[in-house]
Structure formats: C-alpha cells, structure tokens
C-alpha positions in Angstrom: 0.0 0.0 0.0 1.1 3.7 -0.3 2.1 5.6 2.7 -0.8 8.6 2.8 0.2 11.7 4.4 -2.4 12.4 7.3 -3.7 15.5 5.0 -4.2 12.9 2.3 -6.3 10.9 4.8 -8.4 13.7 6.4 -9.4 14.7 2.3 -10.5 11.4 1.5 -12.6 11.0 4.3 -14.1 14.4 3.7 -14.5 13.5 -0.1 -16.0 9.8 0.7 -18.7 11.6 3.6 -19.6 13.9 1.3 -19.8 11.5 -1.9 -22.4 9.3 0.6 -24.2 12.4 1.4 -24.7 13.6 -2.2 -26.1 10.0 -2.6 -28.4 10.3 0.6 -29.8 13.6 -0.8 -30.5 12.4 -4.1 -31.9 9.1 -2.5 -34.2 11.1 -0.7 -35.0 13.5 -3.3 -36.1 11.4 -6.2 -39.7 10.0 -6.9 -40.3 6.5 -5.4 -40.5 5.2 -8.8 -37.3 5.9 -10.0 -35.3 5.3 -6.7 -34.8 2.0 -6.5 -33.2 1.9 -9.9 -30.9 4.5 -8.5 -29.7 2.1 -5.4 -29.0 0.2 -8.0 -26.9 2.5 -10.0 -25.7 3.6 -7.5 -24.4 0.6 -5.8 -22.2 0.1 -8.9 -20.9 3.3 -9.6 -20.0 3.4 -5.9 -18.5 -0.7 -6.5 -16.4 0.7 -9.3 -15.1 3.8 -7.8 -14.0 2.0 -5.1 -12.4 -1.0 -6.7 -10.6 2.3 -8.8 -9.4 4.3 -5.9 -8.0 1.1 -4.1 -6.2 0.3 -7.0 -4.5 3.6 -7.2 -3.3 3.1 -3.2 -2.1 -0.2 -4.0 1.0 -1.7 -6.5 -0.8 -5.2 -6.7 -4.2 -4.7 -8.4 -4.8 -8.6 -8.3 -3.8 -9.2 -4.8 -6.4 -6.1 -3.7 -9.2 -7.4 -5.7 -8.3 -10.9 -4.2 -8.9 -9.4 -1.0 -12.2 -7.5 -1.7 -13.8 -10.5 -3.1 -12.9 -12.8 0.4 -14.5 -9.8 2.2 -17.8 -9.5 0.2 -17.8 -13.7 0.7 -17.3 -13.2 4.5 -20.2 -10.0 4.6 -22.5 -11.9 2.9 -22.0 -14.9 5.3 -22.2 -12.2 8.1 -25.3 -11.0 6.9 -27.1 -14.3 6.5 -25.9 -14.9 10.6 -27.6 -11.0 11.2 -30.8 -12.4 9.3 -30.4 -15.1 11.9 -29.9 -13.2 14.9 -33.0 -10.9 14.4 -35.5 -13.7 13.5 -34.6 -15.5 16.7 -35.4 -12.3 18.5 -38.3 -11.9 16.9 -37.6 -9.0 15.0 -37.0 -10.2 11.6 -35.4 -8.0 9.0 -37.7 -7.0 6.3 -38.1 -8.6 2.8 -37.5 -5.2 1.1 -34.4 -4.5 2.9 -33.5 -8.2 2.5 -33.7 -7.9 -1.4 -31.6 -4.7 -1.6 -28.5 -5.4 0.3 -28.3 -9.4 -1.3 -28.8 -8.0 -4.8 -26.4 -5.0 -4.2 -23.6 -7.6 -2.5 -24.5 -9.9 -5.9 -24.0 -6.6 -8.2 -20.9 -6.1 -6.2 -19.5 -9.8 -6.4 -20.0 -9.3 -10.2 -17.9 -6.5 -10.6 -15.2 -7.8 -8.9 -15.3 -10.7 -10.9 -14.3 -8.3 -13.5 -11.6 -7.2 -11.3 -13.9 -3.8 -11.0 -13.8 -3.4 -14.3 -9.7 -3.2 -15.0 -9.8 -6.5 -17.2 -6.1 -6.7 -17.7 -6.2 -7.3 -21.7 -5.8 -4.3 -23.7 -9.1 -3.5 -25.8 -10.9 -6.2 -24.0 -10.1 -9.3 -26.4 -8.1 -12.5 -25.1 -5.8 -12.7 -27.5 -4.0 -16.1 -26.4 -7.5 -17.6 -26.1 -8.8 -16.3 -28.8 -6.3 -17.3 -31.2 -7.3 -20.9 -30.1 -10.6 -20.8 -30.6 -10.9 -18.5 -33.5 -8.4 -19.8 -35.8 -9.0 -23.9 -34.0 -12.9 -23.3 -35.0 -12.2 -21.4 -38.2 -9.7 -23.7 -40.3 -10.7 -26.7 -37.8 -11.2 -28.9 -41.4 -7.6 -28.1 -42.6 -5.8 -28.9 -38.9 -8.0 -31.1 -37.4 -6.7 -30.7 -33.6 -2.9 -31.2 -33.6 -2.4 -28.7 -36.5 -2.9 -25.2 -34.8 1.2 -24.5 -34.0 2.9 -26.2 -37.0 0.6 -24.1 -39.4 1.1 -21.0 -38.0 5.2 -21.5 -37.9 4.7 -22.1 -41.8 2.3 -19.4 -41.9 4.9 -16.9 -40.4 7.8 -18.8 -42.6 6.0 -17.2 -45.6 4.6 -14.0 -44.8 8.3 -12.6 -43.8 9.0 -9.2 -43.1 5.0 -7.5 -42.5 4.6 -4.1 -41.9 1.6 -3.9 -39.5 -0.3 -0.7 -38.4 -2.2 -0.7 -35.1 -5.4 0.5 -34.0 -3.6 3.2 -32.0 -1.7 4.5 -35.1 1.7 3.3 -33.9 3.6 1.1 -36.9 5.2 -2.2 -36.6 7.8 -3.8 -38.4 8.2 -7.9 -37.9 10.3 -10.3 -39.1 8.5 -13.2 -38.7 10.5 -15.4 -40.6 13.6 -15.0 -38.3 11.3 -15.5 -35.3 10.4 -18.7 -36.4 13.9 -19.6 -37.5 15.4 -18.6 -34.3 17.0 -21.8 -32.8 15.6 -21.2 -29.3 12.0 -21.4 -30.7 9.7 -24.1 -29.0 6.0 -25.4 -29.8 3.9 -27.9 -28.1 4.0 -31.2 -29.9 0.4 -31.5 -30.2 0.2 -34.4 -32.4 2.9 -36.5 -30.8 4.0 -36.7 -27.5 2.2 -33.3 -26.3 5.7 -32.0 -24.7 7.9 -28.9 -25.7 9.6 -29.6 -29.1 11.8 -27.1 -31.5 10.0 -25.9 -33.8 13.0 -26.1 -36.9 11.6 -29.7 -37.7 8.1 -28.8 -39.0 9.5 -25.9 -41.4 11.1 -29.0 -43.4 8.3 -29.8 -45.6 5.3 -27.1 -45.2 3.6 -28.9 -47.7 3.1 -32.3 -46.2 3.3 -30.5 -42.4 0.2 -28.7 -43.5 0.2 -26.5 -46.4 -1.5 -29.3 -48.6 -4.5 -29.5 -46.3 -5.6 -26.1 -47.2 -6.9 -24.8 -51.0 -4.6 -21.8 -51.9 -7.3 -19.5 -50.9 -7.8 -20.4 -47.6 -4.4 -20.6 -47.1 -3.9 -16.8 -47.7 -6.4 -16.1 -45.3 -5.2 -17.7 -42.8 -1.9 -16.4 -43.4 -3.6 -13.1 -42.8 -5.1 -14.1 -39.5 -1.8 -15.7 -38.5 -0.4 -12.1 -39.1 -3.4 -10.0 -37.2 -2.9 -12.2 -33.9 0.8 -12.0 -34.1 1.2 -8.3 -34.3 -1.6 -7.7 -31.5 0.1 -10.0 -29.1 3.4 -9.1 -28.9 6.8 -11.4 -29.2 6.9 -12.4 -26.0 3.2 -13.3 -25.2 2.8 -14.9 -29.1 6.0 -17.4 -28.1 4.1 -18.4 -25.0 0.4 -19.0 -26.9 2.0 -21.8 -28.9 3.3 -24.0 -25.5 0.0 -24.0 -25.2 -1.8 -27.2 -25.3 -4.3 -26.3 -28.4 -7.9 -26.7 -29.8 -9.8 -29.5 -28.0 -13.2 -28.9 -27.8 -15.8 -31.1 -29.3 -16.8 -31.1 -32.5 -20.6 -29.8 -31.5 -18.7 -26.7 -29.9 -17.3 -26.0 -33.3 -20.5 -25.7 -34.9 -20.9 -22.0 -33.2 -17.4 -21.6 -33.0 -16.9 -21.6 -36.8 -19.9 -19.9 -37.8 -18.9 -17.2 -35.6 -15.1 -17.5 -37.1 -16.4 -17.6 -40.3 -18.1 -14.4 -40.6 -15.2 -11.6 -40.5 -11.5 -11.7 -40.3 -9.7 -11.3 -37.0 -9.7 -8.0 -36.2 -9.4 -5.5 -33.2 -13.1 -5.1 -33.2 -14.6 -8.6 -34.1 -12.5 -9.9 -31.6 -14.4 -7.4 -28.9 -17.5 -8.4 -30.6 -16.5 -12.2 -29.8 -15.6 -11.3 -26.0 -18.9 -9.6 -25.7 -21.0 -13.0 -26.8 -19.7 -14.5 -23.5 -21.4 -11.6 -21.6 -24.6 -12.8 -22.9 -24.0 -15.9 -21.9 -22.9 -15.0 -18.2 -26.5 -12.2 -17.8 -28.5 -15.3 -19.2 -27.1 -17.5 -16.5 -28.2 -15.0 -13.8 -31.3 -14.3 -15.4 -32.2 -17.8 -15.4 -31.5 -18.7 -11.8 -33.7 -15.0 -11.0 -36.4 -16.8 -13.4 -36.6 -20.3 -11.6 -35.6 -19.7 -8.0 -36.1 -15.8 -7.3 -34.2 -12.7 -6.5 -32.3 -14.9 -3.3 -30.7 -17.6 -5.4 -29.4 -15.5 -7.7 -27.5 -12.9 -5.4 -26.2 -16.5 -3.8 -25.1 -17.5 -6.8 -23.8 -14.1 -7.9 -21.8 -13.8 -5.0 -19.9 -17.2 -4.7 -19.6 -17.1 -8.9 -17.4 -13.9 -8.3 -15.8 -13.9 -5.1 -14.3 -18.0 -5.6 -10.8 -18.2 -6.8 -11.0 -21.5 -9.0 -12.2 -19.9 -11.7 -11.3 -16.5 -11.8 -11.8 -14.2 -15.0 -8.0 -14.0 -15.1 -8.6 -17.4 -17.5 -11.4 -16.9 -19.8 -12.2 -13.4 -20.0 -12.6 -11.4 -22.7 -12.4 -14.6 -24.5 -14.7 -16.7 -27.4 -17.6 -18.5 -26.4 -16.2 -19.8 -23.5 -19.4 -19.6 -20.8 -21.8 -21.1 -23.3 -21.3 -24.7 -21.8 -22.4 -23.0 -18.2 -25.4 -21.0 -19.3 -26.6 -24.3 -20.8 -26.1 -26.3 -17.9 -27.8 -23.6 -15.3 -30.5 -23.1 -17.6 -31.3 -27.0 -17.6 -30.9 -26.7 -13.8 -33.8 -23.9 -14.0 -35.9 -25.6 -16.6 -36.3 -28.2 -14.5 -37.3 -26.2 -11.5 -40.1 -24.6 -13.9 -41.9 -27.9 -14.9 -39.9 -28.1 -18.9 -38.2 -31.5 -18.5 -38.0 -31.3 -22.3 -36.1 -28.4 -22.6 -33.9 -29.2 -20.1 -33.0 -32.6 -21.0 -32.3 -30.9 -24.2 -30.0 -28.4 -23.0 -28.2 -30.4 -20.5 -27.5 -32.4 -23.7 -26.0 -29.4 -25.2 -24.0 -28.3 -22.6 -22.2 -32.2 -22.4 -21.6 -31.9 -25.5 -20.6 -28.2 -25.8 -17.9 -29.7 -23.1 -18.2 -33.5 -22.2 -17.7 -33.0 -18.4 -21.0 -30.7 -17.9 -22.6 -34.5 -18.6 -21.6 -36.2 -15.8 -23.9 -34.7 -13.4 -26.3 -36.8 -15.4 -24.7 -39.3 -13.2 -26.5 -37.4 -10.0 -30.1 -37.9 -12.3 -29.4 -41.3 -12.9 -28.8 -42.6 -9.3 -32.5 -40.6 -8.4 -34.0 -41.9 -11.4 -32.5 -45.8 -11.6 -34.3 -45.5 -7.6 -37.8 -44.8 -9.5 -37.5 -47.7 -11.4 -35.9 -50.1 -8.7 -39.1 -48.8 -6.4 -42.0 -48.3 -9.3 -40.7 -50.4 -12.3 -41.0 -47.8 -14.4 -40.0 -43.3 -14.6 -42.0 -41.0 -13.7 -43.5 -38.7 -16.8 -41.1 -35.7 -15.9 -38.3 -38.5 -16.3 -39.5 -39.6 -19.9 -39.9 -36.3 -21.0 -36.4 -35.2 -20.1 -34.7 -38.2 -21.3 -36.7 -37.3 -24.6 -35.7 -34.1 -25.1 -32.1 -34.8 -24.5 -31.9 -37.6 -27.0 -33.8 -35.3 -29.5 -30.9 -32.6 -28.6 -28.0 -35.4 -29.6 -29.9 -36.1 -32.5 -29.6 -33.1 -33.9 -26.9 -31.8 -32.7 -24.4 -34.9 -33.3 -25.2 -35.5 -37.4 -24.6 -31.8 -37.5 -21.4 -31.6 -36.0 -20.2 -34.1 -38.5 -21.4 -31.6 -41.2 -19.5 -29.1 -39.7 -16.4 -30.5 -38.5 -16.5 -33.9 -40.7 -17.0 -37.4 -40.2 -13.3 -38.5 -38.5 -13.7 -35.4 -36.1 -15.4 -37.7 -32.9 -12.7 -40.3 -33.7 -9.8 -37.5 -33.5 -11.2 -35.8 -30.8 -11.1 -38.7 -28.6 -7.5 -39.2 -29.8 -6.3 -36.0 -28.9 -8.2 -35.3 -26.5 -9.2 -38.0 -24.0 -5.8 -40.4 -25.4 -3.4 -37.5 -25.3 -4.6 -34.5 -23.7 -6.2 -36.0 -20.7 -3.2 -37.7 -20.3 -1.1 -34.7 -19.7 -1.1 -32.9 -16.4 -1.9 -29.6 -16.5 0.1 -27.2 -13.2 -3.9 -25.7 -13.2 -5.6 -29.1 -13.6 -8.3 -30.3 -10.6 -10.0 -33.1 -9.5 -9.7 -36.4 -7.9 -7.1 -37.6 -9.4 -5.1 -34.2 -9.0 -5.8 -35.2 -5.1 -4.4 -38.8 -5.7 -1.8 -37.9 -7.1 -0.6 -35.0 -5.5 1.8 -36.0 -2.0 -0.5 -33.5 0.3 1.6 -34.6 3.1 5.2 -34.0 1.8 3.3 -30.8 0.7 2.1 -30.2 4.5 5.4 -31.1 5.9 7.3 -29.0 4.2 5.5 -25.8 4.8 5.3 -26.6 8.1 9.0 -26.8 8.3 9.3 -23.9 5.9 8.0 -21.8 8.7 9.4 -23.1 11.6 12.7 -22.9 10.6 13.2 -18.8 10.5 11.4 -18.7 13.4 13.6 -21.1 15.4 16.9 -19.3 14.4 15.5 -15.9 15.3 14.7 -17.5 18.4 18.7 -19.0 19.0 19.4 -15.6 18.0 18.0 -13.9 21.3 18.7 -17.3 22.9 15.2 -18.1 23.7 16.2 -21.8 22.7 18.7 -24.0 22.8 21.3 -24.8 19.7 20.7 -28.1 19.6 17.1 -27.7 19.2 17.2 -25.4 16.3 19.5 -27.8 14.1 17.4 -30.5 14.8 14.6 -28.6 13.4 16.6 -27.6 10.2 17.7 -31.5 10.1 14.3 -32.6 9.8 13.2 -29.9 7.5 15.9 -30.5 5.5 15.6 -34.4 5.3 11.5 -33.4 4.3 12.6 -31.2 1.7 14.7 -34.2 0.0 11.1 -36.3 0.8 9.5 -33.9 -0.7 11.7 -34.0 -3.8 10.4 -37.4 -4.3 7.1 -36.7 -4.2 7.1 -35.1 -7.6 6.2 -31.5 -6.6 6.2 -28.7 -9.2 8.4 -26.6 -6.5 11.0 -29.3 -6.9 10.8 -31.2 -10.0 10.6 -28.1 -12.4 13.6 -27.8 -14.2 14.8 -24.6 -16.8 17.8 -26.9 -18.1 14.8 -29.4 -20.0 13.4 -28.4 -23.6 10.1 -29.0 -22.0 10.7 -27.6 -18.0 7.9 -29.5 -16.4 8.4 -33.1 -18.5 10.0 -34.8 -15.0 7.0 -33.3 -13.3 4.1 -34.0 -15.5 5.9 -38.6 -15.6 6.1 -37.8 -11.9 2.8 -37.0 -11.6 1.4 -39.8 -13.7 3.4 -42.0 -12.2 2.0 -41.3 -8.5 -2.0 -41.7 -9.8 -1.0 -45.1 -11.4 0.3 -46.4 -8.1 -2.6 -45.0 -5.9 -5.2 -45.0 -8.6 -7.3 -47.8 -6.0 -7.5 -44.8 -3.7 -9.5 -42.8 -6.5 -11.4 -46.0 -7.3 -12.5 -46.3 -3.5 -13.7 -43.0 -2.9 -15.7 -43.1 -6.1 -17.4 -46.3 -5.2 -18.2 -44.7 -1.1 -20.0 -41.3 -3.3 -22.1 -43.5 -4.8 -23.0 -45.1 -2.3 -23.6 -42.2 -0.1 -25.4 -40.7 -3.5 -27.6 -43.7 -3.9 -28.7 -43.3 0.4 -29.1 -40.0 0.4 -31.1 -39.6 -3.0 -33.6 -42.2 -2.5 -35.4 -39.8 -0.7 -34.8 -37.1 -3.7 -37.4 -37.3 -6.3 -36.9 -33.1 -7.6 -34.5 -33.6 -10.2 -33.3 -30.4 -10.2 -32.3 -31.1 -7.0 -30.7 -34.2 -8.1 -29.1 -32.5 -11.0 -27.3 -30.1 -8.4 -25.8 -32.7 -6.1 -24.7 -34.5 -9.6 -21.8 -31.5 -9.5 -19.7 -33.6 -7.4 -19.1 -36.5 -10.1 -17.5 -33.2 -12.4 -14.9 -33.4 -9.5 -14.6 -37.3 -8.9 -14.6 -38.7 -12.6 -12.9 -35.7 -14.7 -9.8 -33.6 -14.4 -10.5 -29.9 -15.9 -8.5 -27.0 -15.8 -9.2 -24.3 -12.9 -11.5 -22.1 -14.4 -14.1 -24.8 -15.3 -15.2 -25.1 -11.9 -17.2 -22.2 -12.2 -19.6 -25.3 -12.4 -19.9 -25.5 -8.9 -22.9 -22.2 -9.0 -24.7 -25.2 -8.9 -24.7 -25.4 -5.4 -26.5 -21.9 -5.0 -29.9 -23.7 -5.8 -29.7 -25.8 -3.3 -30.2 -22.7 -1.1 -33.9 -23.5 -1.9 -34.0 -26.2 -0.4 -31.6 -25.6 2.6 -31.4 -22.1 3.4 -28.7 -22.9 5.9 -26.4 -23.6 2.7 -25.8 -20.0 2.1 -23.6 -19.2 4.6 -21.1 -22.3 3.9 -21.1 -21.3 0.6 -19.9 -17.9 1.2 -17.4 -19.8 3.0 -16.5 -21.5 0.7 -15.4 -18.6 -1.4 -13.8 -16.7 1.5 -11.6 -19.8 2.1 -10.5 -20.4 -1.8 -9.2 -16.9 -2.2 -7.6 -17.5 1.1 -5.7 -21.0 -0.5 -5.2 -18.8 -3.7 -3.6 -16.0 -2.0 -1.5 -18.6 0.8 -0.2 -20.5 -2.1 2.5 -20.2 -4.9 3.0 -23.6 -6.4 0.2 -23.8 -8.8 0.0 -27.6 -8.1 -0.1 -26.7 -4.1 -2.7 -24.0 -5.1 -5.1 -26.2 -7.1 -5.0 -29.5 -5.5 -5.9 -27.6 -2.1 -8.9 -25.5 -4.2 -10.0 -29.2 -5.5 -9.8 -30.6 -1.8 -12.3 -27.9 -0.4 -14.6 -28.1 -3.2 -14.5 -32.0 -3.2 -15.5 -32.0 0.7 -18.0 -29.0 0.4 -20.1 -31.3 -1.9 -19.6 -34.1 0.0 -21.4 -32.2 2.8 -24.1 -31.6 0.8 -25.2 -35.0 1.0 -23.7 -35.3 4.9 -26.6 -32.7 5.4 -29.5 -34.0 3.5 -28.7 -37.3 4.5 -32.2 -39.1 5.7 -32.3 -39.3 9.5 -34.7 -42.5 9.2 -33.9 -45.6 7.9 -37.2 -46.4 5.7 -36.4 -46.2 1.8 -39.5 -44.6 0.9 -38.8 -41.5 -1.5 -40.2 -38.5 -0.3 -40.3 -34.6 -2.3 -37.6 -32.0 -0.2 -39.2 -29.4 1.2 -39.0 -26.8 -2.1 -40.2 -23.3 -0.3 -38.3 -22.4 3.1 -39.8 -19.4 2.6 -43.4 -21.0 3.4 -42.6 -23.7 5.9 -39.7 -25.4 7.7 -37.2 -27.1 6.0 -38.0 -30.5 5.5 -36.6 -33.4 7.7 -34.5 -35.2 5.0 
C-alpha cells in the first residue's frame, strides 16, 4: 500500500462523507419510482469507484481485488448470521431490505469478478485464447486438432518481413520469418508426445506438415489471420500462446465456434464483438437462476460465482464463447425447476456436449432416477420427457457436428483429446485424481517446516532456545525437503535446463496416480453409495441435478477455471437455506488457499480438496435421519414452511 500523508487521509474522508451524502440527498429526493433503480446504479458506480481508488493506493491490483472478493464472501455470510440473529429475536429483517443489500452484494461480487472493471487485456479481447478458438474453430477442417502450431510456424515462414499498423496509429515492423527460424523457438508437440519440441523440424516440408490441407485461398487467409494475432500479441506473449496445449473442444462446440469464425477476419473489433458474446451468456445465467428460483438464489449464486478463486476471470475473460457450456447447464438446472423437462433434457445435452464434463452430473439424475425404477418399475413422466428431449438434442446436434467439422472429427477428438490431452497434467488441472496424485503430506510437511525454521533461528538468535534444538529442526526440515523431492512437486521437480521444463514433473505425476489410482477408485465407489442413500429420498430432479456437480470433480480432471460449475450449489439454497452461509465460506476460504499459495500444483489441488468435501457435505446434510427407503419430495419453499426433515 502507499504511505498517505495524514492530509491525504483527512481529504478522503471528507470527499467519501460527502460522496455518501450527495447520494443520501439524491436518494431522498427522487420519486419513489425511479429510486430504487438509483440504489441500484448507484451501488455500482460506488463498487467501481471503489475498486478504482484502491487500486490507485495499492502496487498489486490482483492481490487487492483478491482481498475485496474474500471480504464481500465473508459480509454476505455475516449477513445471513444477522438475518439469523434478528429472526430468533423476533424481530426479523424485512423482505424489502433483505432484497436490496443481497442484490447490491451480488451486483458487487459481479464487478469484482471483472476485477472492478480493470480487465487486464488491452481492448478487451483474449488474444491467447482467442487465437485458439478463433483460428482452431475457423480452419478446424484443414488442422484437425494437432495442427494449430505447425501451421502457424509455416504461416509466419512465408509471410516474412510485414509491416503492421495498429489501432492506436503506432507502426510495426516484424520479421516473422527469423522468429520462427530462431534456434531457441519451441511449440507444443500437439500431435505426438504433447511436450515442448523445437520448432526447426516442422519448417522441413510445409507442404506435407500442413500447407497441402488447405486450398490456396484459404491458405492466404489464414496467413492473414496468423499475421493479425501476431502483431496484436506481442513477441513475447505470441511465443508463449504456442506452448500451449491447443484446440480441444468437441466437434458440437465447433458448430458456433466456426460460424462465428467464419463471418469476419480477426480484427481488433470482431475480436471485442466475440468477448462480448460471453457476456450474454454469463447475464443469461443469472437471469435464469432469478427466473426459476427468485431474486435470493441468484445474489447467492452471484456472490460465490465472483468472489471464488477457481475460476477467476483471469482465465477466460474477454475470451470466445467460453461460458456457453455454463449458461446451458444452469438453464437445464432452472428448466427443471419450472416444470420443462423437455427443454432441459435438451439443454443439458447441449452443454455435455458443448464440453463432455458438464454430462456427468447426469450421473446425479441417474442414481434418483434408476431408484424410481428399482421402487415403481417404471420413470416418472417428468423423467420420460427429459430423457426425450435430451436424446432429440443429440440427435440433432451430433449429425450436424459431423457436417460441420466432418466425419473422423469424434474419432480425433477422442485421440487428442481423451488419449493425449487427458493424459497430460496440466500445473492448473483439478479433480480427484489431481488429489491422488498429488503428496499433500510432503506438501504439508514441508510448509510446516518452511515456517518453523526462520522462526527457530531468530529464536537462537535472542537465545530463547537452545542450539541443539534449532538444528534439529533444520535437520528434519531438510531431510522433508529431500522427501518432498520425491514426491514429484512442481516446487521441486521443475527444471529450466529441460526443452520441455515441467516433462519430470508432468511422468512424476502420472506416475503417482498409477500407483494409488485404488484410492481414487475407493472413494468413487463410497460417493455412490452415499449418493444412492441420500437420493432415494430425492425425487426433484433439479435437486438431483445439483448434487450431480460432485461426479465433475470425482470422474474428470478440468483445468481451474471450469469449476465455475460449482454455481450449482446456490440452488440448493432453496432447499436448505442454511447452505448459504457455507457457501460464502467456501469462497472466502479459496481466495484465502489462492492468496496462501505459490506452487500452482499446491494451489489447485488444495482448491480441488475444499470443493470436493464442500459437496460431500451436501449429502452429509441432506442425509435421511430415518432408515425407511420410501422417496419423499424435499421441502422446495423455506420461505413458506420449515425445512424438510431429510
């Protein structure tokens, strides 16, 4: 933080009580008609100005917004306890009031989800993600999903010396030829062994490597798009893009993706008009869970969604058609809850296969569902009707994606993707087998010991303990840290020297889950179970569709910023409003691991740990308190009555 001068202090103060004041006045002045959509306003002009002046007093934007996004977790949860308090005395807090400060806390959340509006990339456009998903989507027919780097070497190979002139005026001049050339240059091996190769080999024969794939004038245009994402990303950053691990979506995410792509060249400005297609996306979310479960659900959602540090907008924002998957699977969620089993079988079908893993919660549908059938010998109509309008979705949308991205494209995706890419650990990868394979306790140890040991010599130092102490302290941390070598860490086992510097780590890794891969097999098999005990009693399968978020963590292994997934758990507040406040914890508590932790695999297997056991509760706290197995509806209105006995 900056050091303020106690003048400095005494005028913002002034300027903050008279900034409220001119907002009281006008509050108070207004027709009653137009003032609550002045809180409103209000509430995010003041958000914004606030996330602005803090990042003027601070040199660490991220670390600040960090911080304000554990706090508005923690006030919400402090709230909810205050709602608490005055309803057990009797004097409950009104609805009206209620409304205001949950939706002004969810309008807050929001913006600092987009880091109060300071969004990091210039012009609002990801340009590594972007260059993906564009150019993957676009010329998807021509590289399939292992062609992405070698084309664009070629690509650059020919174009040579460019001359590019940028929005701003300013003139560049590029030799992309010599880039390419340079003997230090490195891609990702996408088509082989997925490591860190130089990138020499595949300017051998262009023709064969890729140039024959493409008719001559495709191949100029993509030349052209080669050039626009080069010149906008800057040496540096464009190097980094292509260690990437490439294009892997499915081929029914392609089907948008290239119609989009296929519309205008990359530009400065189609590339905002991309990033803004995601913003849909995101307001639709929220104005679904508004629609199905009310003003409440959605400020819960809204607040966890952007105050939780898995999935920050660090990863995906300003980036192309990259929360369609999400909106999908939320509106399904809220389809249900509004009596169209149809519609949302259909677009929980869509959002699987926008993704694959938003299809596992299925799993959650199928343990309440195969229970009907064990108990009536047949589904219920709401079950029929959903299973038919997510087969109607596949059978549309499957034959089409061949059309689209042509008939080998499910038979390479699985190749690259689920043979290859699946395969490869990612330092931002979570799930369970992140946690099996991850040594949490040569992790544990050696922080432990990383912080005992300054603190024992500063204690010799003022001999407040004895010598002998203190080295056997540094012994034994020492003697950890070797352990902890062996563990496969990314702390110790990355290494600069290697062409690809995390290869060691990455066999470690795999190495570990093979061995203890019975672990991850056990704790699936107890979920079920608990699943299968818990859901008996579950026939609402919305609700069953929420708790089905879990088998995303158990039976996949995403990168970070899918578990954005888990805003699942805010409609469960329906159901059990004594979710909310665990939630908000939840969110304090990740940006607290995010914040404690360097080591991105130390970062995200913790993350994956609390969200593993914050599901796992879910069931822990609908689990029946009786024994008999007869299926009974969860109490869907706390509002109205008590919460259900379940």
């Amino acid at each position: 933080m900056k050091q303020l001068s106690i003048p400095q202090i005494f005028l913002l103060v002034l300027v903050s009580a008279l900034y409220f004041f001119l907002l009281w006045f006008v509050d108070r002045s207004v027709d009653e008609r137009v003032r609550v959509w002045f809180r409103y306003l209000a509430v995010i002009g003041t958000t914004a100005l606030a996330t602005f002046g803090i990042t003027k007093l601070t040199d660490d934007h991220a670390r600040t917004v960090d911080i304000m996004k554990a706090a508005l977790a923690i006030t919400a949860a402090g709230c909810v306890f205050y709602e608490h308090h005055r309803a057990a005395m009797k004097r409950p807090v009104s609805e009206r009031w209620k409304k205001y400060i949950g939706v002004t806390l969810a309008v807050a959340a929001i913006v600092a989800y987009f880091n109060g509006f300071r969004f990091g990339y210039p012009q609002y456009y990801h340009r590594w993600d972007q260059f993906h998903y564009y150019m993957g989507a676009k010329y998807f027919k021509e590289m399939g999903y292992d062609g992405l780097y070698k084309c664009s070497l070629i690509a650059q190979d020919e174009l040579g010396v460019v001359n590019y002139k940028h929005v701003d005026g300013r003139a560049e001049r590029i030799d992309m030829t010599k880039e390419v050339r340079h003997p230090d240059k490195k891609i990702r091996n996408l088509g082989g062994d997925n490591l860190l190769v130089p990138a020499a080999q595949f300017l051998e024969n262009p023709g064969e490597t890729c140039k024959n794939h493409f008719p001559q004038e495709r191949w100029e245009k993509f030349k052209e798009d080669v050039k626009f994402f080069r010149a906008v990303s800057g040496k540096g950053y464009w190097e980094d893009m292509q260690k990437d691990h490439g294009y892997n979506p499915p081929p029914v995410w392609t089907i948008m993706g290239r119609f989009f792509a296929e519309l205008q060249p990359a530009s400065v400005w189609y590339c905002q008009f991309l990033s803004a297609l995601d913003i849909v996306y995101t307001l639709g979310m929220f104005v679904a869970l508004w629609w199905a479960f009310g003003w409440r659900v959605f400020a819960v959602g809204a607040i966890f969604w952007g105050c939780q540090s898995s999935a920050p907008f660090y990863w995906t924002g300003g980036a192309f058609l990259r929360q369609d998957w999400l909106f999908f699977l939320v509106l399904s969620v809220s389809l249900l809850r509004k009596k169209y089993p149809k519609l949302a079988g259909a677009a929980l079908v869509y959002a699987g296969l926008l993704r694959i893993f938003p299809g596992l919660c299925v799993v959650g549908l199928l343990v309440t569902v195969g229970w009907t059938i064990v108990r009536k010998r047949k589904m219920t109509g709401e079950q029929v009707q959903m299973l038919l309008g997510g087969t109607a979705a596949a059978a549309v949308l499957i034959p089409l994606s061949l059309v689209v991205s042509g008939p080998r494209s499910y038979h390479d995706f699985y190749k690259h993707t689920l043979e290859v890419h699946d395969q490869t650990p990612l330092t931002n990868h979570m799930g369970l087998r992140v946690l099996v394979a991850h040594d949490m306790k040569a992790q544990a140890i050696s922080q432990i010991g990383e912080a005992l040991t300054p603190i024992s010599e500063r204690l010799k130092a003022r001999g407040l303990m004895n010598p002998d102490t203190v080295q056997k302290i540094s012994d034994v941390f020492h003697y950890k840290e070797a352990a902890s070598k062996a563990s496969g860490r990314m702390k110790f086992t990355k290494d600069v020297k290697l062409t690809d510097p995390f290869e060691t780590w990455k066999n470690m890794r795999n190495e570990r889950y093979k061995k203890y891969k019975i672990v991850a097999y056990l704790i699936i098999g107890l979920t079920l179970a608990l699943s299968v005990w818990v859901q008996r009693r579950i026939k609402n399968l919305w609700v069953a569709q929420c708790l089905g978020q879990v088998w995303m963590i158990l039976l996949s292994q995403l990168t970070c910023y899918y578990y954005s997934f888990m805003i699942l758990s805010a409609p469960l507040t329906k159901v059990r409003r004594d979710f909310e406040a665990p939630l908000f914890g939840l969110a304090a508590l990740s940006q607290f691991v995010w914040i404690s932790s360097y080591w991105n695999d130390d970062k995200y297997t913790a993350l994956t740990l609390i969200s593993l056991v914050f599901c796992l509760g879910l069931f822990l706290a609908l689990m029946p308190k009786t024994v008999e197995p007869k299926i009974v509806p969860l109490q869907d209105e706390p509002d109205a009555t008590p919460p259900a006995k379940a």
